[in-house]
TORTOR-374148 format. One record per residue (C-alpha): residue in three letters; x, y, z. Coordinates in steps of 0.001 Angstrom, whole numbers, plus 524288, in hexadecimal, padded with zeros to 5 digits. Layout:
% residues N
alaXYZ
...
END
This chain:
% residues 547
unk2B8B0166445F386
unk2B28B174695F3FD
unk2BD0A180E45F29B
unk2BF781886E5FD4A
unk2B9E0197235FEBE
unk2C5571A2C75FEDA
unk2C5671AA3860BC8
unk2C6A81B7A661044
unk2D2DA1BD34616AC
unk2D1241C37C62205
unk2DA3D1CF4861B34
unk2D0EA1CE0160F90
unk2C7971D20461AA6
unk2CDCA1DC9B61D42
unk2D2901E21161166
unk2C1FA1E09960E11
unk2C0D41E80261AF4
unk2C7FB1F2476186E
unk2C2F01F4A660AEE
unk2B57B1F67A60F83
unk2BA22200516179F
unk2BF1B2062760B43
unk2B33C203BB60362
unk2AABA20BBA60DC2
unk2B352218BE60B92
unk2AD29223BE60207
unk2BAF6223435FAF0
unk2B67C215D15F519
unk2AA11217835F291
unk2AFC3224675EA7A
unk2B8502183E5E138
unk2AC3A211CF5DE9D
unk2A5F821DCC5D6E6
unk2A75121D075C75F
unk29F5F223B75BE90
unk292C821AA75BF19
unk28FC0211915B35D
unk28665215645A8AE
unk27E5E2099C5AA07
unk27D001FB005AD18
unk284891F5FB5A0F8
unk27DF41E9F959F89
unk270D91E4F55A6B2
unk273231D9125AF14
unk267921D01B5B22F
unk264781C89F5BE96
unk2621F1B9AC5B916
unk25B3C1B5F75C7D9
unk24CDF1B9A25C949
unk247A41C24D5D5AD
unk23B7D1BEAE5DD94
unk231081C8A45DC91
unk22D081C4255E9EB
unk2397F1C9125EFDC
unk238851D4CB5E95A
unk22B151D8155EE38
unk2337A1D4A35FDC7
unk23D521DFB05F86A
unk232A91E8405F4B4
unk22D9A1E796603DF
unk23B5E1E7F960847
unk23B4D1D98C60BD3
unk2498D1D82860C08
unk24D2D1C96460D9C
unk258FB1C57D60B37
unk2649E1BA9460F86
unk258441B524617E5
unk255881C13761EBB
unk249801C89F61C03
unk246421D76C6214F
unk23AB61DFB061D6D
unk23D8B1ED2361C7B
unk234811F24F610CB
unk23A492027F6148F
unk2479E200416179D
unk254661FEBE60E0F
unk258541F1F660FE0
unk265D01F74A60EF5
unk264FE1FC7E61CCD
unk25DA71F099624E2
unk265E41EDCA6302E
unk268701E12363713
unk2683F1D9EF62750
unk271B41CC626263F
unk27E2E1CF9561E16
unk277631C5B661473
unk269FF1CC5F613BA
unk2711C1D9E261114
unk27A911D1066066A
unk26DF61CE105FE51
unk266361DAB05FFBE
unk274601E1E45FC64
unk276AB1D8265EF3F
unk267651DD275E7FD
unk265B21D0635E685
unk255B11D23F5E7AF
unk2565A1DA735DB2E
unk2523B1CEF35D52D
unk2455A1CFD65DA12
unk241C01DCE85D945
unk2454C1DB765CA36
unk23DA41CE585CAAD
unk2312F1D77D5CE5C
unk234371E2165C4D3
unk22B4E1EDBF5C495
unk22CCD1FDAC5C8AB
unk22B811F9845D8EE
unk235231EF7B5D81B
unk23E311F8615CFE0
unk23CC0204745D8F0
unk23F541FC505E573
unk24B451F4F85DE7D
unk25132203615DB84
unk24D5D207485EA77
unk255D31FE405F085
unk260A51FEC65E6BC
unk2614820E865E959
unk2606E20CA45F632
unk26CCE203FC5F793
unk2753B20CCF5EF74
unk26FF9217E55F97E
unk2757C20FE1604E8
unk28167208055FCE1
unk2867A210B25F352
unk29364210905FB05
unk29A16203B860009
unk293D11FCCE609EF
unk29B301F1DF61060
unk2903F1E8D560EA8
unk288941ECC4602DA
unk294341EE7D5FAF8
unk29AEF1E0345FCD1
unk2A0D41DABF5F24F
unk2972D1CFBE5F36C
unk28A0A1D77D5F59A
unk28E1B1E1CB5EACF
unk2903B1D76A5DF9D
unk283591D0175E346
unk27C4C1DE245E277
unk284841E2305D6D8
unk27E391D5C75D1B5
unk271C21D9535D39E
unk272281E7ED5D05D
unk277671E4FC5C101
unk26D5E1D9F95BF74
unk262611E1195C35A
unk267701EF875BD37
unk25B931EF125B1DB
unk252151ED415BCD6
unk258CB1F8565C4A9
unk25B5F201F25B8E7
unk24BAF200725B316
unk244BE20D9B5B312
unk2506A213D75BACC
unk255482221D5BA34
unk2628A224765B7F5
unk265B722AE35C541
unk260FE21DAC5C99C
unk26B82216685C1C2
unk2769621DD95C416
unk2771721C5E5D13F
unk272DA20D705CFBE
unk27F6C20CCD5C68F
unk287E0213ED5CF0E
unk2860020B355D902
unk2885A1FEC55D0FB
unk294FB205A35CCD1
unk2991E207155DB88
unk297321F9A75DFD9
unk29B5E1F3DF5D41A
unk2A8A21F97E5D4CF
unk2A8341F64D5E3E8
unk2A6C01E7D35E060
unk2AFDD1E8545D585
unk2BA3D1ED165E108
unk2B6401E3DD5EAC4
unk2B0B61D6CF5E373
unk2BC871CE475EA43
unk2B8D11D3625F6DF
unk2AA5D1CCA65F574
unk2AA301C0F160204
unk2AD8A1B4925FBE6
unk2A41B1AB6B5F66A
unk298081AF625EFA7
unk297011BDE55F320
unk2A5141BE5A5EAE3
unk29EDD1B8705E0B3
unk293C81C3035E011
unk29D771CD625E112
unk2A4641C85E5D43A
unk2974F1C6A15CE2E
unk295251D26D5D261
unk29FBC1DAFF5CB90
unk29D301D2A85BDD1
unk2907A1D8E95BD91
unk295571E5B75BFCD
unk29F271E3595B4D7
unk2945D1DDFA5AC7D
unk28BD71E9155AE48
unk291831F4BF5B381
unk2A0C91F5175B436
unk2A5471EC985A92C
unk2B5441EFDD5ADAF
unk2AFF11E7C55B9C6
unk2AD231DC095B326
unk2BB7D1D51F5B3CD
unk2BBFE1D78D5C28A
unk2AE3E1CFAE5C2E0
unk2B2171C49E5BA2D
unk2BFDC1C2BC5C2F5
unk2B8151C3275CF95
unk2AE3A1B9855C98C
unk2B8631B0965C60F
unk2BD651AFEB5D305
unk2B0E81AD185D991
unk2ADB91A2195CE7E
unk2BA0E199EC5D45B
unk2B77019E235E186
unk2A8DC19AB45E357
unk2A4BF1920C5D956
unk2AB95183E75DB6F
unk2AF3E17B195D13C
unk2A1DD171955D0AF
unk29B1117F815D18F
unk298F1180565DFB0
unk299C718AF75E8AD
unk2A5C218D965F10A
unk29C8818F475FCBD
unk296AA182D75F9D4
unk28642187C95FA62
unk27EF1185AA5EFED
unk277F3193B55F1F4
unk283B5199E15F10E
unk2852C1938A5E3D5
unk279A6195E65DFB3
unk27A1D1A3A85E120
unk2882D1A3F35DAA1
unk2843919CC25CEBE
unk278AF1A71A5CE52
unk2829C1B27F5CDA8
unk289EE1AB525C4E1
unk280101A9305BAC5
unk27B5D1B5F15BBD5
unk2880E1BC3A5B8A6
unk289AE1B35F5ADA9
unk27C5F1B8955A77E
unk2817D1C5E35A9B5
unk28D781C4565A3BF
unk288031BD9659897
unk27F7D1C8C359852
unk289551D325596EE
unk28ECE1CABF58C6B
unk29C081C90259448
unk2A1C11BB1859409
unk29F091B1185A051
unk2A9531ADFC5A4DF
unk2AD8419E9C5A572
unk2AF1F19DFB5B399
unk2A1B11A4975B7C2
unk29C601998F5AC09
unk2A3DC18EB95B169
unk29E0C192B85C090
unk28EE5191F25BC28
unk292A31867F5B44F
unk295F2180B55C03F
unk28E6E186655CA9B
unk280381822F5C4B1
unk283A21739C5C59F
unk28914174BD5D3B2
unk27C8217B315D7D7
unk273A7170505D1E4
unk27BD7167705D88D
unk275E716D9B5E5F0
unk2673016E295E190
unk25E0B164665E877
unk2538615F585E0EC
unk24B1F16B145E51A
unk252EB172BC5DD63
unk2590817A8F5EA82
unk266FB179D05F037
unk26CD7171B05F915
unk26EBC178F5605F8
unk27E6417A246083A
unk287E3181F860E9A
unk27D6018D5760EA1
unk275C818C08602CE
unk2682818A526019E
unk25E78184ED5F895
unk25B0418FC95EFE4
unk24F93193535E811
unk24EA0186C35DEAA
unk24ADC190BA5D1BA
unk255DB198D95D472
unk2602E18D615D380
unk2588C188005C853
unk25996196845C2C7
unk2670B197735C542
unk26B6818A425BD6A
unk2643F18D1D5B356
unk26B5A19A2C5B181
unk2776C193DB5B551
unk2753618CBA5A766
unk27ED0182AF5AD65
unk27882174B75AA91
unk282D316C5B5B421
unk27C36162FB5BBC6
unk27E88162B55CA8C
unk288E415B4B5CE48
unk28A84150B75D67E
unk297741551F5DD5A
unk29B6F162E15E092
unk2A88715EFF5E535
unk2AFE416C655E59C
unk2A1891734D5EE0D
unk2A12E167235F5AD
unk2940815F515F1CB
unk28E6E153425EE5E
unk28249151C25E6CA
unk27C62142A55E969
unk27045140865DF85
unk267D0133CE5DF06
unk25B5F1361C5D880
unk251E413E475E157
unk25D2A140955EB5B
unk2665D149BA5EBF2
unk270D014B8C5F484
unk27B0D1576C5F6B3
unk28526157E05FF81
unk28E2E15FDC60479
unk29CD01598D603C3
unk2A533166B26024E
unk2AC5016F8660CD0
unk2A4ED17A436128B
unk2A92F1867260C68
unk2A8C11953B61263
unk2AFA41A2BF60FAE
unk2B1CF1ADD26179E
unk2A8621B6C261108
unk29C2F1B16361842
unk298521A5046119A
unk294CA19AD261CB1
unk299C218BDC61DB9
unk290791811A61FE5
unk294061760562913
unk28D7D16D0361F7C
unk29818161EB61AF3
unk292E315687613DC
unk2845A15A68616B4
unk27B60155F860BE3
unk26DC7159D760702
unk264A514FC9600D1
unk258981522E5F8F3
unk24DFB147585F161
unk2492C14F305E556
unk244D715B155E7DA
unk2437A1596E5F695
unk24EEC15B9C5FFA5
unk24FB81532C60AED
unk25D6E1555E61296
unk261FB1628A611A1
unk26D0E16C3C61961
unk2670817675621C0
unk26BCD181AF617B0
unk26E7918D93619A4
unk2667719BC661D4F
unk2653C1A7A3613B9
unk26CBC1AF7961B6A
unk27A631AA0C61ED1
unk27D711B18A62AFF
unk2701D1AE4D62FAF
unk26C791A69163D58
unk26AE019A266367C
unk275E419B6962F81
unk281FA1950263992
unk277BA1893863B38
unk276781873762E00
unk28488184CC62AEC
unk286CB17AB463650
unk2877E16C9F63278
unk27B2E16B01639AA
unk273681701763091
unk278041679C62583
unk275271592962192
unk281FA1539862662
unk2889D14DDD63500
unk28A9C1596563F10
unk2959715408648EF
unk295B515889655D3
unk28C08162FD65308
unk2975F169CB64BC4
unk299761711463E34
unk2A10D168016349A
unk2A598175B4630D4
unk2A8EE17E6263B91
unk2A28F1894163A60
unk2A54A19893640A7
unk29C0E1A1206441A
unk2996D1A8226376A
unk2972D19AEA63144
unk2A4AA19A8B62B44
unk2AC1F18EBD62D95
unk2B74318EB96383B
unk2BF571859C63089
unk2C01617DAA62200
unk2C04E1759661B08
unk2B93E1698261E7E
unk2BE8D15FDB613A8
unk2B2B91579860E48
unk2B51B14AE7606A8
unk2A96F144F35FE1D
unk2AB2B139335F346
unk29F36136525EB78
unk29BFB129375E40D
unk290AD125AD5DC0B
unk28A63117AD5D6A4
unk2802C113F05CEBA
unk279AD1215F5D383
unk27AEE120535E224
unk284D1128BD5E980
unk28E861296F5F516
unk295001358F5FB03
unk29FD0134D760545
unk2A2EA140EC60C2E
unk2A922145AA61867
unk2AE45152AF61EA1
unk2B705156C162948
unk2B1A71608763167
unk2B075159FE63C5A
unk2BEA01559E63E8A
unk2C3E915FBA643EB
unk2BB711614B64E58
unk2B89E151C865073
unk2C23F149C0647EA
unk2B5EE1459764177
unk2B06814662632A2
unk2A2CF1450762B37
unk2A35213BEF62147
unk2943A13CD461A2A
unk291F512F6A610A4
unk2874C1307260705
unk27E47126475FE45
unk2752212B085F2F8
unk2704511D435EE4A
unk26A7611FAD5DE9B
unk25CAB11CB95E215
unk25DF312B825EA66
unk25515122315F494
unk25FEE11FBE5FDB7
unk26AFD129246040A
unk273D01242E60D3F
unk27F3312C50615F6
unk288181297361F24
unk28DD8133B362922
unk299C2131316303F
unk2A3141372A63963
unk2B1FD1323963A1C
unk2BF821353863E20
unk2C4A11350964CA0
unk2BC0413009656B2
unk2B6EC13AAE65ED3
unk2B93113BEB66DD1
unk2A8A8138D566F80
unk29D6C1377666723
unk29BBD1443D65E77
unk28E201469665B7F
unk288541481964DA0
unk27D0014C716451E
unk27B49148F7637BD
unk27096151DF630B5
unk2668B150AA627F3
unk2602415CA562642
unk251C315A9C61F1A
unk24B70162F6615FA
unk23F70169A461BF1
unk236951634261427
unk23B1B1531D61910
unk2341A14E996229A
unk23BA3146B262BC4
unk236B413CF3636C5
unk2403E1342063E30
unk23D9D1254263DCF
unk243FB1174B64270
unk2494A11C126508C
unk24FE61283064BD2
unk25A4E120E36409F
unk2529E1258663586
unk248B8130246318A
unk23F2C12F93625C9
unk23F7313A8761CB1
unk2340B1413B61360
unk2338F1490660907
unk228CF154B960582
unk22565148E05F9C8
unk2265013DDD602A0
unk23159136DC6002E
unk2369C130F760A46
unk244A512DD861060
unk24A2B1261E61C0D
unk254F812BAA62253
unk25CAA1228E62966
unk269D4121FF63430
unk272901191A638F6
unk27D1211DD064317
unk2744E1283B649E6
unk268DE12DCF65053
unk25D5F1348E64688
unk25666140E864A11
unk24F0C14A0C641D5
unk250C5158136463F
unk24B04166246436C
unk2551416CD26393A
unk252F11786662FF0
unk2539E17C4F6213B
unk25923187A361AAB
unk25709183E160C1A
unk253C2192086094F
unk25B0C1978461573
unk24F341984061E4F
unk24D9418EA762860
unk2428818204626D5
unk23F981772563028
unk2464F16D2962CB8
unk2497815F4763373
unk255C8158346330C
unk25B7D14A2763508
unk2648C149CE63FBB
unk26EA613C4D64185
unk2762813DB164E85
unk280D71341F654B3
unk28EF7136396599F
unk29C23133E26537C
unk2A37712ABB65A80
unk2B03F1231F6547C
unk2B764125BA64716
unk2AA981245564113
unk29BEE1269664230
unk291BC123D3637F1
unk284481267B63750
unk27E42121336299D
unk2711C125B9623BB
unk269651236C61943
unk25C66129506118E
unk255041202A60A77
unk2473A1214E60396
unk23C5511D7360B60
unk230AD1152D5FFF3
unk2258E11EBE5FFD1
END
């Protein structure tokens, strides 16, 4: 059973509304002024290593970011127009300082201090958007880890007014840290002002650690999960977390429990989604993520927890039978008003045989408000029964769903190796008086996978038609045999897999694959029928094929 998100007020809305109105005025901007800091009192170092290949893009001004790329090699990127309010969030948090440190040298330096002077030029006052709580923690971030870089062979003019801007926004976040959007970007505010107590405004430290604290118990579940439920999002959580930790330990200042109790729990939660090719499992908006950066990540995590096999607070089941692996999703969807978008995927599943995935979700695009995005969160475009061509989440039009929970119920059992998983969710009984209940066989061997997909409750008025999906990785190749109940499956090694239905008709269909949020060809297995009566099963099963 996962936790549920907190919510905005609408008055929190507007009391946030009417700040910013406040924030804009001269007359604030006047109470951020204090006589600037002497220095950077301690010298905070980015753990994650840059790509000199995107800095060489930056040095053209090849700006790509949240999936969208613009070349604009004379213009601040500040100032492009027409930008997604996530491409503007990761040129706005200096996240790519990375990689102009990663290339080092006078031309990388000099263009790293360009850009940097000419933001303070254009956002030395509040800005609604540059100066969210969210944006200015993750650039905070960035600006104290990569001050050494920044300060080398630099005249003191220079870092005066670099330091009285990192005085100015640091008090700015310590004022507004609570008023980050829930979820992660709260979370990178807190981070946020513990840096700039760390290294720059040591009376700021206590507010940090208390806004830390509450963003531990928010976000991080008890079996280490997300809140949110996506594996990315945990990913890059545990990677703030672990970098804080070095920079506390750093400034000699003790960890606290809580942030070492979160990493201690987070690492084995994230194994627990890693298919054998070392990538995530594709839920609720994650994607699979650069293998070496995961593998970099645990290994800094220092946390030696093997995945489980149950994640029952983030709503996941791990089934593992030698080569197979199966993960599925048995939690309630989760969303919050700050932007972070449900997925209509209830008990879909994603199955991989050693380091080769076979079924797979859809996932999800870099960009979140993107085109692709709305399609990507319908139940279509995850392995699991579609009813009626409807959401088993209803979903508005900003991807935010119009009503929760759905309650999910899963019991697990295991013998002599082989597993069964029982799940089933409501979201279609409302709207049909019907529910999914998904039944699941691992046999030991990991040869043979059986499933069962039902529909019961009240009989409907007339047949309601179905789908049940099996997305394929682009690299199966799929070709229907035996009169369109089964379909033969390959692998890029050749291993082979019958696929085979009882209780409907077989297609195999064009689909797509975001794995690293652009679109592939991909095919998928379609099983249609109708519901009709209290209950309607359709039973399948994968089996090994002798080579």
């Amino acid at each position: 059973m996962s936790a549920s998100p907190r919510r905005t007020a609408p008055r929190d809305g507007l009391r946030l509304a009417i700040a910013q109105l406040f924030f804009g005025l001269p007359l604030y901007s006047a109470t951020l002024w204090r006589p600037r800091a002497a220095q950077i009192r301690l010298w905070l170092h980015n753990p994650w290593p840059g790509d000199i290949a995107e800095a060489n893009h930056l040095f053209q001004g090849r700006y790509r970011f949240a999936g969208e790329e613009v070349l604009a090699p004379m213009t601040e990127p500040w100032r492009l127009p027409d930008m997604s309010d996530a491409w503007r969030a990761e040129l706005q948090g200096f996240g790519w300082l990375r990689h102009f440190e990663a290339a080092g040298g006078d031309a990388a330096h000099r263009q790293t201090r360009a850009l940097i002077d000419s933001w303070i030029a254009n956002y030395q006052r509040f800005e609604r958007f540059a100066w969210r709580p969210d944006i200015l923690g993750r650039r905070l971030i960035n600006w104290f880890s990569h001050a050494e870089f920044l300060f080398r062979n630099t005249d003191s003019a220079w870092r005066d007014v670099f330091l009285d801007s990192l005085g100015r926004q640091s008090r700015h976040l310590a004022r507004t840290v609570n008023q980050a959007p829930a979820g992660p970007g709260r979370l990178a505010a807190a981070v946020g002002l513990v840096y700039v107590g760390l290294a720059l405004l040591p009376r700021k430290l206590k507010y940090g650690l208390r806004a830390l604290e509450r963003e531990l118990v928010a976000e991080v579940l008890p079996d280490g999960g997300h809140v949110l439920r996506d594996p990315s999002l945990l990913l890059r959580a545990l990677q703030d977390l672990v970098a804080l930790r070095q920079a506390m330990i750093q400034a000699q200042t003790e960890v606290p429990e809580s942030l070492q109790h979160a990493i201690d729990r987070m690492a084995p939660a994230l194994r627990a989604f890693r298919h054998g090719d070392g990538g995530l499992a594709l839920f609720n908006g994650g994607r699979e993520d650069a293998d070496a950066t995961i593998d970099f990540t645990l290994a800094r995590s220092e946390a030696k927890g093997k995945p489980p096999a149950s994640l029952p607070f983030s709503g996941f089941e791990r089934l593992s039978a030698r080569r197979m692996l199966m993960i599925v999703d048995v939690g309630q969807p989760q969303s919050t008003a700050a932007g972070s978008r449900a997925h209509a995927g209830c008990l879909s599943f994603e199955l991989s045989l050693g380091r080769e995935r076979m079924m797979v979700n859809c996932g999800a695009p870099e960009n979140p408000s993107g085109d692709w995005a709305r399609a990507m969160r319908a139940t279509a475009a995850h392995s699991t029964l579609c009813l009626n061509d409807t959401d088993s989440l209803q979903l508005g039009p900003q991807g935010r769903p119009v009503r929760l929970p759905v309650p999910v119920i899963s019991n697990r059992a295991e013998a002599d190796g082989s597993i069964w998983l029982e799940a089933s969710h409501s979201g279609y009984q409302s709207a049909f008086g019907l529910s999914h209940r998904r039944r699941l066989y691992l046999d030991a061997s990991g040869d043979d996978l059986r499933g069962e997909d039902a529909l019961v409750g009240r009989a409907p008025a007339q047949p309601l038609p179905f789908a049940i999906r099996f997305h394929l990785h682009p690299n199966i190749q799929a070709s229907p045999m035996q009169s369109g109940v089964a379909v033969l499956l390959r692998t890029p090694t050749g291993a082979g897999f019958r696929f085979r239905v009882e209780g409907g008709a077989v297609t195999v269909e064009e689909s797509v694959y975001l794995g690293f949020g652009q679109p592939r060809r991909a095919e998928q297995i379609v099983v249609r029928g109708a519901a009709e009566g209290t209950e309607t099963v359709v039973k399948w099963r994968l089996s090994r094929v002798p080579n």
